[in-house]
N, C-alpha and C positions, 0 to 999 in steps of 0.2 A: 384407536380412533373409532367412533362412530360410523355405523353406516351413514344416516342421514347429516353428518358431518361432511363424510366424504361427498356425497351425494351432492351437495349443497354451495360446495368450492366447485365443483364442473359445471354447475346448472346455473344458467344468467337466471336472474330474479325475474324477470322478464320473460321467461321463455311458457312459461302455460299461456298469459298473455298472447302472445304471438301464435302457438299454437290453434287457441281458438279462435282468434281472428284470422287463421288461414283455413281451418276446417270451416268455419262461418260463412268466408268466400268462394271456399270449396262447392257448400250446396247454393250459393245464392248464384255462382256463375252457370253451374249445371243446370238448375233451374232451369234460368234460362237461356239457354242453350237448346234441353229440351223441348220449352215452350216454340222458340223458332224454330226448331225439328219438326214438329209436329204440325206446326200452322204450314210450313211448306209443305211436307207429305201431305196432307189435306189438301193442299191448293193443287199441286201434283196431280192428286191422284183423280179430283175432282173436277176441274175444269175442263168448261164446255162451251160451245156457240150457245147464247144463248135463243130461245126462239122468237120471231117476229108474230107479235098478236096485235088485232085491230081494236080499238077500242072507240064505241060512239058514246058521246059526251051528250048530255040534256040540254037544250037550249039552253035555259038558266043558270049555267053553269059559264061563273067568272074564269076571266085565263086567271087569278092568283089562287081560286080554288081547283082551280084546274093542277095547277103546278103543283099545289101542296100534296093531292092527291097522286098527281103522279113519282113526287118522290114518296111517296105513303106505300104505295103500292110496287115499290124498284120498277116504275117504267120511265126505259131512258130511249131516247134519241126518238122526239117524236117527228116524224114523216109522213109524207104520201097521204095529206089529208085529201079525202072526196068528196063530192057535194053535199053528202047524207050526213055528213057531220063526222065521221068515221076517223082516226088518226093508226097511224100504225107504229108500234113501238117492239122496242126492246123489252123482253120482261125476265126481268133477272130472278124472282124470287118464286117458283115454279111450285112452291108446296100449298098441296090442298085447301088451307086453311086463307093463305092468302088470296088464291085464285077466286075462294067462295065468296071471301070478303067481298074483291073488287066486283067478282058479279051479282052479287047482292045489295052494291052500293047504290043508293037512290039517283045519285049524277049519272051512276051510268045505263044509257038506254039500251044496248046490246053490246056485247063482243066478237068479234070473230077470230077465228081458228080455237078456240077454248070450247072443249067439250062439256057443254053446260049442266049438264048431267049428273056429271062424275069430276065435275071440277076439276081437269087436267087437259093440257097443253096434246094434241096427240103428235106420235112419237113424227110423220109424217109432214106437220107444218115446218117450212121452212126458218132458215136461221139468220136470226139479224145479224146486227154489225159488233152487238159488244158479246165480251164474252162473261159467265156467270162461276160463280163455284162453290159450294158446300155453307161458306159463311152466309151470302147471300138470301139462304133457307133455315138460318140457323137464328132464334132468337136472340137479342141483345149485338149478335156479330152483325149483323143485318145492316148498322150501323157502320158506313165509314171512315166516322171523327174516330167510334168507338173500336175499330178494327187497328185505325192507325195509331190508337192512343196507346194497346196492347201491345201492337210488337215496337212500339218505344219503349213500353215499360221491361219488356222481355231481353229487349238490346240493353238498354243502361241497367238491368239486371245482370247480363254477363259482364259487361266490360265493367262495371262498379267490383263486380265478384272476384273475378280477373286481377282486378287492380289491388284490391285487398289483399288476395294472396301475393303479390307480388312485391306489399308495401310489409307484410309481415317477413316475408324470406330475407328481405332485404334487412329488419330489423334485426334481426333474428343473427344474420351475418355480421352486422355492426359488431351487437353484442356481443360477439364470439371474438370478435378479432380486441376488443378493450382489454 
């Protein structure tokens, strides 16, 4: 008899099949697996108070452009406004680029605790009430919808991957026992 004879009577017709739909599940659960490793080590390793800055708004300046700007710029939990127009916020997104922005922005007339200068938070001002981390600073993650839409995709990436290999083994076991 043939090898590929013999070969042929042990091996379910089905089983490369099943094979690569378990290696298939294999990388797509790893994936993400490690995609949620990695976004919590980041969060881990990153997270901070974030610090409390004063921000004064231009007369002309509506509360809806206010707001848009304030979620424009990650500043949350506005407070402790004073007569000079001044509000006091949260500011989650502490990278240069942002900071110059906001104090460059035409609405706004001053900031305080932000060293205008050198565009940074100094290490010395105190800390508000939310806290901030790595995403927050990070283009495109900056984004909450888009933070949360990630590690959905990252989950139903394991547990689909997961389930896959679980739905081949099981095949695979069928087939052996016919």
């Amino acid at each position: 008899m043939e090898i590929h004879a013999i070969l042929s009577t042990h091996i379910p017709a089905n089983r490369h099949k099943t094979d690569m739909i378990r290696r298939f599940g294999l990388r797509v659960a790893a994936a993400g697996l490690v995609g949620l490793g990695l976004l919590g080590a980041a969060y881990a390793l990153t997270c901070e108070p974030a610090p409390r800055v004063r921000v004064q708004w231009g007369a002309g300046v509506a509360p809806e452009q206010r707001a848009r700007l304030e979620r424009m710029y990650l500043l949350l939990n506005p407070r402790d406004p004073i007569p000079d127009g001044s509000i006091a916020y949260d500011l989650l997104d502490t990278s240069v680029s942002n900071i110059r922005a906001l104090v460059g922005h035409p609405a706004v007339i001053n900031t305080g605790d932000i060293d205008e200068n050198v565009f940074i938070v100094p290490f010395q001002t105190e800390y508000g009430e939310s806290w901030m981390w790595i995403a927050h600073r990070t283009p495109l993650l900056r984004d909450a919808r888009l933070r949360t839409s990630l590690v959905a995709l990252l989950a139903a990436m394991a547990i689909g991957g997961l389930l896959a290999m679980r739905r081949s083994v099981t095949e695979d076991t069928a087939s052996r026992d016919r």
